[in-house]
VMD Tcl script that builds the backbone (N, CA, C; Angstrom):
set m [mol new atoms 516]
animate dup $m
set s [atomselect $m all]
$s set {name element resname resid chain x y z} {
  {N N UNK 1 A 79.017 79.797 65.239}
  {CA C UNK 1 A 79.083 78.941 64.098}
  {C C UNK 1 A 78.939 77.495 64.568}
  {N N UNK 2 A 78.052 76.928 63.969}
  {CA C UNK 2 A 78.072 75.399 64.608}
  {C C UNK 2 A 78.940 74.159 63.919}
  {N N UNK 3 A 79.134 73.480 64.808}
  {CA C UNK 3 A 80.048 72.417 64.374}
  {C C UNK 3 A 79.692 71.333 64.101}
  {N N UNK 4 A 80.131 71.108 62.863}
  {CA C UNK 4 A 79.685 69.361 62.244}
  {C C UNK 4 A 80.645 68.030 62.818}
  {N N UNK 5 A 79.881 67.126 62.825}
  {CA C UNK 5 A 80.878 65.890 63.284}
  {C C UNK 5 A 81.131 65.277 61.396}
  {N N UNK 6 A 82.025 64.503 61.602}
  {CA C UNK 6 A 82.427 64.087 60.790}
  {C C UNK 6 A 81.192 63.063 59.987}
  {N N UNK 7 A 80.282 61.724 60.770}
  {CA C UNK 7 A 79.584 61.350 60.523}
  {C C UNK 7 A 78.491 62.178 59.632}
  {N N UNK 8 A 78.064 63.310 60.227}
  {CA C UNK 8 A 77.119 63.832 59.866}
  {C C UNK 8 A 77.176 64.908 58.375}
  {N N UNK 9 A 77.957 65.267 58.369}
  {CA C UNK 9 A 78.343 66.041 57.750}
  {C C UNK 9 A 79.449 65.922 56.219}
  {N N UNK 10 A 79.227 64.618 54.934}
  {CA C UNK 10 A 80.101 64.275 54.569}
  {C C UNK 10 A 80.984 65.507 53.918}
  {N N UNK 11 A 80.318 66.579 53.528}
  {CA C UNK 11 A 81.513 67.326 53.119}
  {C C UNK 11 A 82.386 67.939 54.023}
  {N N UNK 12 A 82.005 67.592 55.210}
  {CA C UNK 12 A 82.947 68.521 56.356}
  {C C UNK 12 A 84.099 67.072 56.708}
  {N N UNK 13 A 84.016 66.067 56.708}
  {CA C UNK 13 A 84.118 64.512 56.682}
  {C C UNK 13 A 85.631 64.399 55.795}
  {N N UNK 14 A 85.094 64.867 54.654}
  {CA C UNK 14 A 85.582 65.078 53.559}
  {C C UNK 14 A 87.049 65.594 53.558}
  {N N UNK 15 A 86.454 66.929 54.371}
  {CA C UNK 15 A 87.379 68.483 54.122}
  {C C UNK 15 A 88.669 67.635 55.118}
  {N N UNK 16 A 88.009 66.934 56.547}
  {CA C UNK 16 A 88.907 66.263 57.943}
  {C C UNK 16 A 89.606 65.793 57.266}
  {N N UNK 17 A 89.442 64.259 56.307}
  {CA C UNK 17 A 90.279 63.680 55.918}
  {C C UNK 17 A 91.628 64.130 54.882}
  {N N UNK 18 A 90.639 65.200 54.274}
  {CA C UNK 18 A 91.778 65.593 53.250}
  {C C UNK 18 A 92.760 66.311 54.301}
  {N N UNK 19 A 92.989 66.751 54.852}
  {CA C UNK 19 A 93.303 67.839 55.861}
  {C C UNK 19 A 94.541 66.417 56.390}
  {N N UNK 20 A 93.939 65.405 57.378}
  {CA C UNK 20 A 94.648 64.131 58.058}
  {C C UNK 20 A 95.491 63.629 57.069}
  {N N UNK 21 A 95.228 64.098 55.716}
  {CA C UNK 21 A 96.289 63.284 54.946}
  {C C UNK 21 A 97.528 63.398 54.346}
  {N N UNK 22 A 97.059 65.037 54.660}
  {CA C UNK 22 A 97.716 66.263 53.874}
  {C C UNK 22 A 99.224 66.392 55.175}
  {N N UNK 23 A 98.416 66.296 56.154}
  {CA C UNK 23 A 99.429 66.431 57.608}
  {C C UNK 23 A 100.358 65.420 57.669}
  {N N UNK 24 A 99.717 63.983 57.549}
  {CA C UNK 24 A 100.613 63.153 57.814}
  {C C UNK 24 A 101.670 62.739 56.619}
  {N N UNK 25 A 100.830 63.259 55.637}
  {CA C UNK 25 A 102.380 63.267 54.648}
  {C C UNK 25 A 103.315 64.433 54.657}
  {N N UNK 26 A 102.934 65.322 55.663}
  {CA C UNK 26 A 104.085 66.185 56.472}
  {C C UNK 26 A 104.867 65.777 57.092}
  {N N UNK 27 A 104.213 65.237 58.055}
  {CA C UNK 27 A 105.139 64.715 58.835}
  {C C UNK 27 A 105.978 63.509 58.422}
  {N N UNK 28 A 105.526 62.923 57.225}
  {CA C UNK 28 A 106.195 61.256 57.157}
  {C C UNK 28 A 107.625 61.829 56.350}
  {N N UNK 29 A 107.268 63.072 55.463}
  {CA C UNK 29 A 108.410 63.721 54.719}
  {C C UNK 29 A 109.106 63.931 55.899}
  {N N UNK 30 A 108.930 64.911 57.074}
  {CA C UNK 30 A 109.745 65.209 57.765}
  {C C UNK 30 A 110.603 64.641 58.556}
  {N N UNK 31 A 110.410 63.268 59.106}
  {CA C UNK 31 A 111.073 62.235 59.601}
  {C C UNK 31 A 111.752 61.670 58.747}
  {N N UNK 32 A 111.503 61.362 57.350}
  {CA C UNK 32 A 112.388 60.847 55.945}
  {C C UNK 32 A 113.384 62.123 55.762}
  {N N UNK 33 A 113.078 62.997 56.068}
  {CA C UNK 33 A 113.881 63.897 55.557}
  {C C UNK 33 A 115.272 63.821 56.481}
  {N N UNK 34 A 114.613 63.880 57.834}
  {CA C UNK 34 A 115.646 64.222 58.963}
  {C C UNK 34 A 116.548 62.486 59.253}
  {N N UNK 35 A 115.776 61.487 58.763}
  {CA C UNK 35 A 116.717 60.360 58.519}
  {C C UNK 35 A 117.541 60.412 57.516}
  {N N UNK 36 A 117.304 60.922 56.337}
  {CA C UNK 36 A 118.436 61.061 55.080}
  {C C UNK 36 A 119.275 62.067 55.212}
  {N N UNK 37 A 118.871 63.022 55.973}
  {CA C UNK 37 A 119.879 63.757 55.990}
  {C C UNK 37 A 120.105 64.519 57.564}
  {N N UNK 38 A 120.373 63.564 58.465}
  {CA C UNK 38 A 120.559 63.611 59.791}
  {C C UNK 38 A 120.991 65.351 60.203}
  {N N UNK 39 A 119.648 65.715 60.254}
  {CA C UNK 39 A 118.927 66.968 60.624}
  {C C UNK 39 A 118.031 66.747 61.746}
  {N N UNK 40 A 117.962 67.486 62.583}
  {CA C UNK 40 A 116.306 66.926 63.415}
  {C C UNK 40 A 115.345 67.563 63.130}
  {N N UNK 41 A 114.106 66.907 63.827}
  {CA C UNK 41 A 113.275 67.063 62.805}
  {C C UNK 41 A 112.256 68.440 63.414}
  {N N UNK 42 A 111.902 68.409 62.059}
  {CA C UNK 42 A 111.552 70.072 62.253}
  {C C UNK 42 A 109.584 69.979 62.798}
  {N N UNK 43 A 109.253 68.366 62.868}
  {CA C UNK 43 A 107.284 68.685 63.695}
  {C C UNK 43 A 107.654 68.259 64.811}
  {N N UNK 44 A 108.037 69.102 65.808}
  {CA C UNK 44 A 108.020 67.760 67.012}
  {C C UNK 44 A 106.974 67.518 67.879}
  {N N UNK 45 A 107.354 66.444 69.243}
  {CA C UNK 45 A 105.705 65.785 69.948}
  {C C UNK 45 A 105.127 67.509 70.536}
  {N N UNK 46 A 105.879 68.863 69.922}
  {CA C UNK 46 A 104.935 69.912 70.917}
  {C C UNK 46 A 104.340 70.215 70.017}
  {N N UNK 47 A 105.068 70.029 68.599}
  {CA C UNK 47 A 104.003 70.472 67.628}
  {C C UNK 47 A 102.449 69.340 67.229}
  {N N UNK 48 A 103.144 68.366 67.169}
  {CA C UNK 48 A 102.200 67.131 67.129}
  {C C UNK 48 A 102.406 65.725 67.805}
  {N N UNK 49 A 101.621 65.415 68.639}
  {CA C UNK 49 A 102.180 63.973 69.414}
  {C C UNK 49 A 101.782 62.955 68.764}
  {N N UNK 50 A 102.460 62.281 68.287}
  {CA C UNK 50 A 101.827 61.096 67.262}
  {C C UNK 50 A 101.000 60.058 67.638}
  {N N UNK 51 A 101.594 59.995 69.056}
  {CA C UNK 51 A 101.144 58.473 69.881}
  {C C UNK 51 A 99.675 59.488 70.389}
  {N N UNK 52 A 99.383 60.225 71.139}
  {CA C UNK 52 A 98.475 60.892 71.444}
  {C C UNK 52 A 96.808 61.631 70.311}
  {N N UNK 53 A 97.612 61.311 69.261}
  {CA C UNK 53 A 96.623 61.913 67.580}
  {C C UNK 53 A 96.074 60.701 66.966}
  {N N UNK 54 A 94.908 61.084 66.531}
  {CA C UNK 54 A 94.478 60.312 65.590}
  {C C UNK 54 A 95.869 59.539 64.478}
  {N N UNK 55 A 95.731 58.062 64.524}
  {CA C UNK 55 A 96.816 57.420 63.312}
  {C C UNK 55 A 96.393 57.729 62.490}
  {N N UNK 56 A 96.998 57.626 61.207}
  {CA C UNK 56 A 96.576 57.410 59.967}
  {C C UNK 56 A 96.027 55.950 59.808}
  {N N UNK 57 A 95.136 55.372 58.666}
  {CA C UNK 57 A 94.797 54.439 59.120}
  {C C UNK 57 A 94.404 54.138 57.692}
  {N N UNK 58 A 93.910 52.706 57.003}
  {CA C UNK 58 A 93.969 52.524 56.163}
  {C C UNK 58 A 92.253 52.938 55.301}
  {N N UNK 59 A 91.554 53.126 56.013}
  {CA C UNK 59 A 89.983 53.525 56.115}
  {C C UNK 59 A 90.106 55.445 55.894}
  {N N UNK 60 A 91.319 55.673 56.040}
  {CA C UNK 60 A 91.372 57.335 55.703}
  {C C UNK 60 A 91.920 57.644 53.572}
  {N N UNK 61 A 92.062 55.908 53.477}
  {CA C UNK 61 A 92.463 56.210 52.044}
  {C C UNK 61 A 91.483 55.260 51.669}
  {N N UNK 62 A 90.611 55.041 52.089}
  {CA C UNK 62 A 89.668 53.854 51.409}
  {C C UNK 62 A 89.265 54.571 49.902}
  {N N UNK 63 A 88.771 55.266 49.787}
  {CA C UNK 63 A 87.930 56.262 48.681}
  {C C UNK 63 A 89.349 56.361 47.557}
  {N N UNK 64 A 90.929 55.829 47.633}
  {CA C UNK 64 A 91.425 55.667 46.650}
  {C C UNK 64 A 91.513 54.462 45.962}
  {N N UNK 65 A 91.403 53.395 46.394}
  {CA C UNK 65 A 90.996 52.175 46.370}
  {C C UNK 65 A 90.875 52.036 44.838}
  {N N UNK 66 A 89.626 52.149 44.518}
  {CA C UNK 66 A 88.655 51.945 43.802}
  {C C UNK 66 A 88.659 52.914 42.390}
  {N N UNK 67 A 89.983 53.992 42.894}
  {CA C UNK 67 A 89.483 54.911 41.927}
  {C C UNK 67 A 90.604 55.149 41.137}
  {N N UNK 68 A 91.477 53.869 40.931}
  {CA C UNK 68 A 92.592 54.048 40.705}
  {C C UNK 68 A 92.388 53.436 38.739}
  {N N UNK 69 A 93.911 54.327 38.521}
  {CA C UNK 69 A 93.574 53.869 36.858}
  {C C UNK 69 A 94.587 53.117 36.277}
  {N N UNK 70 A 95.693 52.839 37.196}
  {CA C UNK 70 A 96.872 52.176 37.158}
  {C C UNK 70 A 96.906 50.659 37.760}
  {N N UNK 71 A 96.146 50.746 38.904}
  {CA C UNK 71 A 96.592 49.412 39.490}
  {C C UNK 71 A 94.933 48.877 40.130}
  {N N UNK 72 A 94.998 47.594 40.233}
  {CA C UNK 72 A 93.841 47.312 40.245}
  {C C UNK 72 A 93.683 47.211 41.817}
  {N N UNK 73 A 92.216 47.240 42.123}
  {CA C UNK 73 A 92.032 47.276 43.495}
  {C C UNK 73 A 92.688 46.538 44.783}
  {N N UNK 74 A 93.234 45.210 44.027}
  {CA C UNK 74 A 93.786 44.639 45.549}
  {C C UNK 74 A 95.299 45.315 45.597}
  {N N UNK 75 A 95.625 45.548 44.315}
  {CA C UNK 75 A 97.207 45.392 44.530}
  {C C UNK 75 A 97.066 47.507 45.522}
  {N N UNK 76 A 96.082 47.879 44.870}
  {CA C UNK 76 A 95.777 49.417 44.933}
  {C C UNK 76 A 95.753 49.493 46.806}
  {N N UNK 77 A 95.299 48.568 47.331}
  {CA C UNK 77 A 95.120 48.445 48.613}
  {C C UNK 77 A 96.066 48.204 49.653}
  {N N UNK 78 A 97.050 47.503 48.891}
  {CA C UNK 78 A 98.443 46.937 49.701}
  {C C UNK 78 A 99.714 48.381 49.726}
  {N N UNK 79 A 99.621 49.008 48.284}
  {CA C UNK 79 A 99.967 49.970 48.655}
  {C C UNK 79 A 99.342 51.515 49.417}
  {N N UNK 80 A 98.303 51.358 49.714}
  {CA C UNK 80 A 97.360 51.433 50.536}
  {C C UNK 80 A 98.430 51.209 52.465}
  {N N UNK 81 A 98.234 50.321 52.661}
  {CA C UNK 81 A 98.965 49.352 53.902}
  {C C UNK 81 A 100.282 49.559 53.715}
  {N N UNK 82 A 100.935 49.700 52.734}
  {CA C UNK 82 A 102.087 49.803 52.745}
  {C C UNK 82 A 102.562 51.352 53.366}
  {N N UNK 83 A 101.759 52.116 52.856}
  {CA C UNK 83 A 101.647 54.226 52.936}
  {C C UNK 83 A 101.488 54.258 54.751}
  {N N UNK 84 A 100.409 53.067 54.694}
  {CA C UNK 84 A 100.049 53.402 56.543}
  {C C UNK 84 A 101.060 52.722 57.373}
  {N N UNK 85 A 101.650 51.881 57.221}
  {CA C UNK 85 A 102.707 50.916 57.705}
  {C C UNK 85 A 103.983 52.252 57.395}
  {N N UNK 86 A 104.140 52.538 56.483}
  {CA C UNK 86 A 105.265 54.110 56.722}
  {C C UNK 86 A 104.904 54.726 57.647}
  {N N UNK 87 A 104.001 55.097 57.650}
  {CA C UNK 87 A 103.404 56.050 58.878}
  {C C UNK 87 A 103.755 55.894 59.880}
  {N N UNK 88 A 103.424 54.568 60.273}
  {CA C UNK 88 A 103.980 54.273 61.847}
  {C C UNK 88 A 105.075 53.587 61.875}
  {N N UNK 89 A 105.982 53.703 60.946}
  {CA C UNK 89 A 107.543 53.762 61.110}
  {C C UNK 89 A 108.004 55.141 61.581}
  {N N UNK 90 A 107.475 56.204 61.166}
  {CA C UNK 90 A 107.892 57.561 61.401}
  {C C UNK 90 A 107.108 58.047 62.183}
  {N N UNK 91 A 106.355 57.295 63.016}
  {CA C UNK 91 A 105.520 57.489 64.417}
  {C C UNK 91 A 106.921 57.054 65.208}
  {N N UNK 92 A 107.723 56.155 65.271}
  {CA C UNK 92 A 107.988 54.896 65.816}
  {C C UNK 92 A 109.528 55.807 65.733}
  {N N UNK 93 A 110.010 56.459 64.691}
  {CA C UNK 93 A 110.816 56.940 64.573}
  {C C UNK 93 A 110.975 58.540 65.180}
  {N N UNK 94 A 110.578 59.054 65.616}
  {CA C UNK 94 A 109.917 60.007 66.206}
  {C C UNK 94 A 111.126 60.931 67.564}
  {N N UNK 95 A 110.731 59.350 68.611}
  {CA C UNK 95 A 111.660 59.538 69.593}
  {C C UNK 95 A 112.839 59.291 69.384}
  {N N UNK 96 A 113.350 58.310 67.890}
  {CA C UNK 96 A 114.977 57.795 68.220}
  {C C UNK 96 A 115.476 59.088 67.621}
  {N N UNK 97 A 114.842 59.639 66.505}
  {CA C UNK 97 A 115.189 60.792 66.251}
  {C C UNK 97 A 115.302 62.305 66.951}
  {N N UNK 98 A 114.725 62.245 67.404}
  {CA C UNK 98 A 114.999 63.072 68.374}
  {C C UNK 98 A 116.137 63.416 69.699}
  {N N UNK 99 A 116.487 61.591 69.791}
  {CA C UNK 99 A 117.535 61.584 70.753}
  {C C UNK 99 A 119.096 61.449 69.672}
  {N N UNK 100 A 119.026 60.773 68.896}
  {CA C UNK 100 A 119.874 61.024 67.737}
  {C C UNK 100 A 120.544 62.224 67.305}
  {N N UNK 101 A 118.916 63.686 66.685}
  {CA C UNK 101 A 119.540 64.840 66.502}
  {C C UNK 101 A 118.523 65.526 66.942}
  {N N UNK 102 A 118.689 65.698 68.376}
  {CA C UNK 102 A 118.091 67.042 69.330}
  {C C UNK 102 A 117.602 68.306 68.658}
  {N N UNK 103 A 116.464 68.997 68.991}
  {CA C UNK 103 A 116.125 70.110 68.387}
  {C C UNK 103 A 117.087 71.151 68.686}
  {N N UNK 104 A 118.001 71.230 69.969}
  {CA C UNK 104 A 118.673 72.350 70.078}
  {C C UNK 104 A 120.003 72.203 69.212}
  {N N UNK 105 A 120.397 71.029 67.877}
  {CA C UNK 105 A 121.877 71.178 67.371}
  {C C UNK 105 A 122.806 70.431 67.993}
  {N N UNK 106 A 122.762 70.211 69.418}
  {CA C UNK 106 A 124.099 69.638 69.363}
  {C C UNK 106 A 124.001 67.952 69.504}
  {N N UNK 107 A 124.888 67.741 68.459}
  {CA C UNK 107 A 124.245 65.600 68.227}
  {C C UNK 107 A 124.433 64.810 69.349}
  {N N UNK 108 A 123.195 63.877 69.269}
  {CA C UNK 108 A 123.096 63.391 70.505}
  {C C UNK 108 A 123.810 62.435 70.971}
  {N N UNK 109 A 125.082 62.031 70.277}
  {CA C UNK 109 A 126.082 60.877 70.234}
  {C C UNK 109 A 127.411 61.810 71.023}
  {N N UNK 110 A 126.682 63.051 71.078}
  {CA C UNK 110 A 128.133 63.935 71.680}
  {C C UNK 110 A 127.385 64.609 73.540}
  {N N UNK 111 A 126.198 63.834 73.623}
  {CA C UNK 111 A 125.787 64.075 74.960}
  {C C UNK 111 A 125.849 63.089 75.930}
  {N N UNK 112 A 125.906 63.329 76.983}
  {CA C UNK 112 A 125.726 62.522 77.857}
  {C C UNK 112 A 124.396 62.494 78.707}
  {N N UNK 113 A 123.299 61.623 78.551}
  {CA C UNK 113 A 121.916 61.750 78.646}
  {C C UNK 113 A 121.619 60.364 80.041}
  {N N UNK 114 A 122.849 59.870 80.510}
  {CA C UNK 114 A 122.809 59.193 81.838}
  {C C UNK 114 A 121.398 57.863 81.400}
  {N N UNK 115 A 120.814 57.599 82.536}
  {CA C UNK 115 A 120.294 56.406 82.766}
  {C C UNK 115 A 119.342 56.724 81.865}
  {N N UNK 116 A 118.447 57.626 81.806}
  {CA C UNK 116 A 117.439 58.022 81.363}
  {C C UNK 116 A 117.512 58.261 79.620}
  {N N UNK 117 A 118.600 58.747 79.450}
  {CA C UNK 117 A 118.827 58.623 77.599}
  {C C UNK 117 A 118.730 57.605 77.731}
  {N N UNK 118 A 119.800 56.249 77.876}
  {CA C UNK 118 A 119.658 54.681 78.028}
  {C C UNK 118 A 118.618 54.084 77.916}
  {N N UNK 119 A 117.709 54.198 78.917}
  {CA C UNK 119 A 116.628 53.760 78.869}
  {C C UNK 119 A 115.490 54.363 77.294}
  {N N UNK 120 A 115.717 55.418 76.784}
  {CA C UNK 120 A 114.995 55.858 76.040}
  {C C UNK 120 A 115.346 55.011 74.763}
  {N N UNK 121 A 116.822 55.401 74.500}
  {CA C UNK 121 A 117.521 54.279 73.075}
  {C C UNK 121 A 116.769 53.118 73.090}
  {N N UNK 122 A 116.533 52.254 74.695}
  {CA C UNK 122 A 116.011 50.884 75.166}
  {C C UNK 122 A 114.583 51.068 74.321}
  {N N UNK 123 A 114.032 51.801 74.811}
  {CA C UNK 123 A 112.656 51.493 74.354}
  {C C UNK 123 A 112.285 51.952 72.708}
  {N N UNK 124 A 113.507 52.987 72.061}
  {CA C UNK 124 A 113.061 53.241 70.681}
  {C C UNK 124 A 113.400 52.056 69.918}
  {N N UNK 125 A 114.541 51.201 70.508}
  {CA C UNK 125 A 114.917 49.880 69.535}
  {C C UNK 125 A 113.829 49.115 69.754}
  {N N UNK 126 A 113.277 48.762 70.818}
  {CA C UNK 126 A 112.388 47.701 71.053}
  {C C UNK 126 A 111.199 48.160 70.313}
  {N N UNK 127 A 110.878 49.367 70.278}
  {CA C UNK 127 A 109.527 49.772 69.230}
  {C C UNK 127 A 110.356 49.375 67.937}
  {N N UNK 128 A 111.001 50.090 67.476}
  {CA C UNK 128 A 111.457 49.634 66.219}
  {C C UNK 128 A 111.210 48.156 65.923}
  {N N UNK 129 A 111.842 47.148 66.786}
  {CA C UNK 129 A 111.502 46.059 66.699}
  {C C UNK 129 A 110.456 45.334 66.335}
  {N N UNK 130 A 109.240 45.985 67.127}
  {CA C UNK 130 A 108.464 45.401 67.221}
  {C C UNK 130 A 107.203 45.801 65.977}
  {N N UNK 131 A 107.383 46.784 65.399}
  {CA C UNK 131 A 107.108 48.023 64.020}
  {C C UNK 131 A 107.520 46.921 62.741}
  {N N UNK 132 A 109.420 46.222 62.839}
  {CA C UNK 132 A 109.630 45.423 62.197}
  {C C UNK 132 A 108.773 43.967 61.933}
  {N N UNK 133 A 108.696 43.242 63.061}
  {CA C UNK 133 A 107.774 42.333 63.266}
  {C C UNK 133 A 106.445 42.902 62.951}
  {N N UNK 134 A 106.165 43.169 63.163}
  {CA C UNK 134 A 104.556 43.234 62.473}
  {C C UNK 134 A 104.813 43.664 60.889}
  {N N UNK 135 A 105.283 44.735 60.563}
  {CA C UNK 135 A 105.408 44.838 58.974}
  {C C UNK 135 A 106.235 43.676 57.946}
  {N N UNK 136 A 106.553 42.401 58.781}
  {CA C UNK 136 A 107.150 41.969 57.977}
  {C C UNK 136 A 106.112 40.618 58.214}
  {N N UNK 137 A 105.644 40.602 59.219}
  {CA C UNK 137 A 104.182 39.537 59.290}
  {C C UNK 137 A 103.343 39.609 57.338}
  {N N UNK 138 A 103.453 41.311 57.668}
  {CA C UNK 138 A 101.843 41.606 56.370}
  {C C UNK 138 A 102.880 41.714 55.102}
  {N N UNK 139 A 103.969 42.129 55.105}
  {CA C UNK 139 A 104.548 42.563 54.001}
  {C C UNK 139 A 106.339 41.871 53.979}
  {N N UNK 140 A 106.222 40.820 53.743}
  {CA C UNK 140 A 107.506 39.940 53.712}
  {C C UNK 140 A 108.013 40.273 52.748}
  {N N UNK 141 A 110.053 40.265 53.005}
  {CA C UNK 141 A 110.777 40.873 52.536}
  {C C UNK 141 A 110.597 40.340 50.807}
  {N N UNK 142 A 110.529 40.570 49.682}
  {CA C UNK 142 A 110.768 40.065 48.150}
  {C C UNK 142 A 111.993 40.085 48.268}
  {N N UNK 143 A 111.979 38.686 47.893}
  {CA C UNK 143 A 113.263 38.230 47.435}
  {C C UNK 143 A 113.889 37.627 48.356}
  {N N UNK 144 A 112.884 37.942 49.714}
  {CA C UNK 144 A 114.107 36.897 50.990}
  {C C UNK 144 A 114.241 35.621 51.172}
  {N N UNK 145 A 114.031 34.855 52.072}
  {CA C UNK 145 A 114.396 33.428 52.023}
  {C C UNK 145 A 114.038 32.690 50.949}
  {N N UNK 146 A 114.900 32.242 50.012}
  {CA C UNK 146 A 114.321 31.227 48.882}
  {C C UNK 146 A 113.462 30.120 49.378}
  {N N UNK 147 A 112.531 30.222 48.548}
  {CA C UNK 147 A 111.903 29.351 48.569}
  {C C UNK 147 A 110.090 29.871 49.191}
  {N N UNK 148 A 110.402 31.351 49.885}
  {CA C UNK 148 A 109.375 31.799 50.881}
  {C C UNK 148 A 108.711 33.075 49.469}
  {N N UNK 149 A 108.113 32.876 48.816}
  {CA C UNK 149 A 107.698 34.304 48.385}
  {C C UNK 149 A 106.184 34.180 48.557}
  {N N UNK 150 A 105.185 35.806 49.092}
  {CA C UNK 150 A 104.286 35.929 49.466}
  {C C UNK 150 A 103.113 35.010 48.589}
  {N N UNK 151 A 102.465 34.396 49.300}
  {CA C UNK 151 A 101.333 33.890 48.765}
  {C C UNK 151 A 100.079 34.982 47.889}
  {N N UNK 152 A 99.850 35.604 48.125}
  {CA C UNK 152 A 99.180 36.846 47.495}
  {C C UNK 152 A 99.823 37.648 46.170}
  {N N UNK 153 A 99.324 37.256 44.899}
  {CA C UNK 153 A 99.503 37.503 43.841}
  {C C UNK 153 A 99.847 38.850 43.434}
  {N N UNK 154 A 99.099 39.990 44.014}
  {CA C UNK 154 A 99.492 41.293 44.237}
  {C C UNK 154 A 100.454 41.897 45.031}
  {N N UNK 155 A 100.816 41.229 46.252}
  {CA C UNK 155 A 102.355 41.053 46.612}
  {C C UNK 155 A 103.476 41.348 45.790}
  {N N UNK 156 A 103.282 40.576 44.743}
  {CA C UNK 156 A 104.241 39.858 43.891}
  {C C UNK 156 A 104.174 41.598 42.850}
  {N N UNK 157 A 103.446 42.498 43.068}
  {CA C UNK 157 A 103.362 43.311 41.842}
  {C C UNK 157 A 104.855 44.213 41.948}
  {N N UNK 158 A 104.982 44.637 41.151}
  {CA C UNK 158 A 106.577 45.517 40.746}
  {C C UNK 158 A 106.062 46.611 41.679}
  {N N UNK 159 A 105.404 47.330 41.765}
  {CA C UNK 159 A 105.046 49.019 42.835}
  {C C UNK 159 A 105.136 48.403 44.116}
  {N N UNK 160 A 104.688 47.366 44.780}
  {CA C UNK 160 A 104.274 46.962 45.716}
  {C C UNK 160 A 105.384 46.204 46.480}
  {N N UNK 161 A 106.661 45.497 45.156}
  {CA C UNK 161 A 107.688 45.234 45.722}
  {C C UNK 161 A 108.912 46.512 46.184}
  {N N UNK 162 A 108.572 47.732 45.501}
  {CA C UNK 162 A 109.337 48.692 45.107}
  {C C UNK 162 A 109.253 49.288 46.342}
  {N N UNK 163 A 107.838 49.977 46.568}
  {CA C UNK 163 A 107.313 50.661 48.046}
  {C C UNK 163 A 107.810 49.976 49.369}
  {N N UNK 164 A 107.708 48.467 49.408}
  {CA C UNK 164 A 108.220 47.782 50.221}
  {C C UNK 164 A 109.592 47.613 50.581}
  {N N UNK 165 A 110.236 47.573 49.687}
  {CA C UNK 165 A 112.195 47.735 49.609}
  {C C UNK 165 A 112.152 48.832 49.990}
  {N N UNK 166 A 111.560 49.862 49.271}
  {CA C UNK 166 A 111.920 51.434 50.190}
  {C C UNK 166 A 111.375 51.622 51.155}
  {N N UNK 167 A 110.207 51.051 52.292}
  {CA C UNK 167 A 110.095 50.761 53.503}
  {C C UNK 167 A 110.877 50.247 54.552}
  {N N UNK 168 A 111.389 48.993 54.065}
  {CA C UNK 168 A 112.675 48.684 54.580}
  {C C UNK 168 A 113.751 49.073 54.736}
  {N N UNK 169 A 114.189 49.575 53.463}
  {CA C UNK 169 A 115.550 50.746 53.364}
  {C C UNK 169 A 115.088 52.005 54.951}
  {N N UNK 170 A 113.936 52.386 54.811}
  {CA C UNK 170 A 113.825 53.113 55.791}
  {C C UNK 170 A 113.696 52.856 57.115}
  {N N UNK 171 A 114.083 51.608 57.491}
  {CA C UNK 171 A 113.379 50.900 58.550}
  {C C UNK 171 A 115.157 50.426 59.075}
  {N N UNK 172 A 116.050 50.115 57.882}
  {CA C UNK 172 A 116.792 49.825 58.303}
  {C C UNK 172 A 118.232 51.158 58.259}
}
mol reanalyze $m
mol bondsrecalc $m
mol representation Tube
mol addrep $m
């Protein structure tokens, strides 16, 4: 059976993306899930390595853009950025979760994981960190410092402030 590339082939193109989108809102549930309700999480890096896989990316939802009947294209786009900016919170969230609540059950606040847990916490805060800083570059907090609200008119929209508070809620 021969194989199509994605370029070549838009309905096979098609079938990839729907497929990439379908997954990663698996997985973004599954990390939301296992943060709300401190479970671990049930895709892990053997089932899928996040850092190692194709991202999600904002060019994998382009084709909703445009086709929306609610919100108009720019504001349609930010929540757009906003969906992919989740994504790689729960890329980002991945490892703390994991050291948090271990796949084998027993919580990871009741192990002793020596230099090497240490060092791991080290580097999931500093990603976190740095996940924060950039999402708050493109998507500044509503409602934070008086006087600072986003220059971009669609910013300002009610879905877009909504998605964003619940980004944060998840972030923090």
């Amino acid at each position: 059976m021969p194989t199509f590339s994605p370029v070549t082939e838009p309905a096979e193109y098609k079938k990839q993306n729907s497929l990439k989108r379908l997954w990663w809102c698996c997985l973004i549930r599954d990390r939301l899930i296992s943060l709300g309700m401190r479970r671990s999480i049930q895709i892990s890096r053997a089932h899928f390595d996040v850092t190692a896989n194709n991202r999600f990316i904002c060019s994998d939802l382009a084709d909703e853009v445009g086709a929306s009947k609610v919100y108009n294209p720019e504001t349609k786009q930010h929540l757009v950025e906003i969906f992919v900016k989740l994504g790689e919170l729960c890329s980002v969230l991945t490892d703390l979760l994991t050291l948090v609540f271990p796949l084998d059950d027993v919580p990871g606040w009741g192990r002793h994981n020596g230099a090497a847990g240490a060092e791991r916490v080290k580097e999931s805060k500093a990603a976190l960190r740095r996940w924060y800083k950039a999402a708050s570059l493109r998507f500044p907090m509503p409602g934070g410092a008086p006087g600072k609200t986003p220059g971009d008119k669609n910013l300002q929209h009610d879905s877009v402030i909504l998605y964003t508070n619940l980004m944060y809620m998840f972030y923090q």
